[in-house]
C-alpha positions in Angstrom: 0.0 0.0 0.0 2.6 2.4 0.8 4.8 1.8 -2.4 1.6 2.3 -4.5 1.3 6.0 -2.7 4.7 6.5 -2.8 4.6 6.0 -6.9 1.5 8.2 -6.9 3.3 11.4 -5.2 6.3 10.4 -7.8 3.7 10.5 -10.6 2.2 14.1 -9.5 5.2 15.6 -8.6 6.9 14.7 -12.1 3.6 16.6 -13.2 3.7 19.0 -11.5 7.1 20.0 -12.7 6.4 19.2 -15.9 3.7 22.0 -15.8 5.8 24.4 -14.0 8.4 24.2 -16.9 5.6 24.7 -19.8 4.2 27.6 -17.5 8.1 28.8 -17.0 7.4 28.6 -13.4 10.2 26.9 -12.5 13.3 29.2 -12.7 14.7 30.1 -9.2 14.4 33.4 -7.4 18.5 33.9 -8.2 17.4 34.0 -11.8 15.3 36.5 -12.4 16.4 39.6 -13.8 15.8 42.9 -12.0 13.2 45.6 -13.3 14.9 48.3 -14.8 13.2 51.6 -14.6 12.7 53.9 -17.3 13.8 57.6 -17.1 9.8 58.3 -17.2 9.3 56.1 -14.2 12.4 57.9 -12.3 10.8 61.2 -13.1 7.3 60.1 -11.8 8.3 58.5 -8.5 10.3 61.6 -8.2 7.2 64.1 -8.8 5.7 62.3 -6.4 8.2 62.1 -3.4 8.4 66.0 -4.0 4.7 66.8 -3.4 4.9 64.8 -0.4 7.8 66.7 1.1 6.1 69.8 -0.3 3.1 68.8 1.7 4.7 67.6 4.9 6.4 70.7 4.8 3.4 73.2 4.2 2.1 71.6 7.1 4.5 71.8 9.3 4.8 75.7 8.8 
């Protein structure tokens, strides 16, 4: 009984790799490449960091 459960998990964890691979699922963490930001993206997070200071800052005085 065991050895036929023990094939079963075999049997679904080759599938579940198997699906992991089609899905590209399956590449590690160390892998993955970085986002890169664009200069639009800079200039956005930027704008909005300065209205925050500018905000913090009007209310503060």
């Amino acid at each position: 009984m065991s050895n036929n459960f023990t094939e079963r998990n075999r049997r679904i964890d080759l599938q579940t790799r198997e699906i992991a691979q089609e899905a590209k699922l399956d590449t590690g963490l160390g892998f993955m490449v970085p986002p890169r930001w664009r200069a639009s993206t800079a200039i956005v997070v930027s704008l909005i960091l300065l209205a925050f200071v500018v905000m913090i800052a009007s209310a503060l005085f």
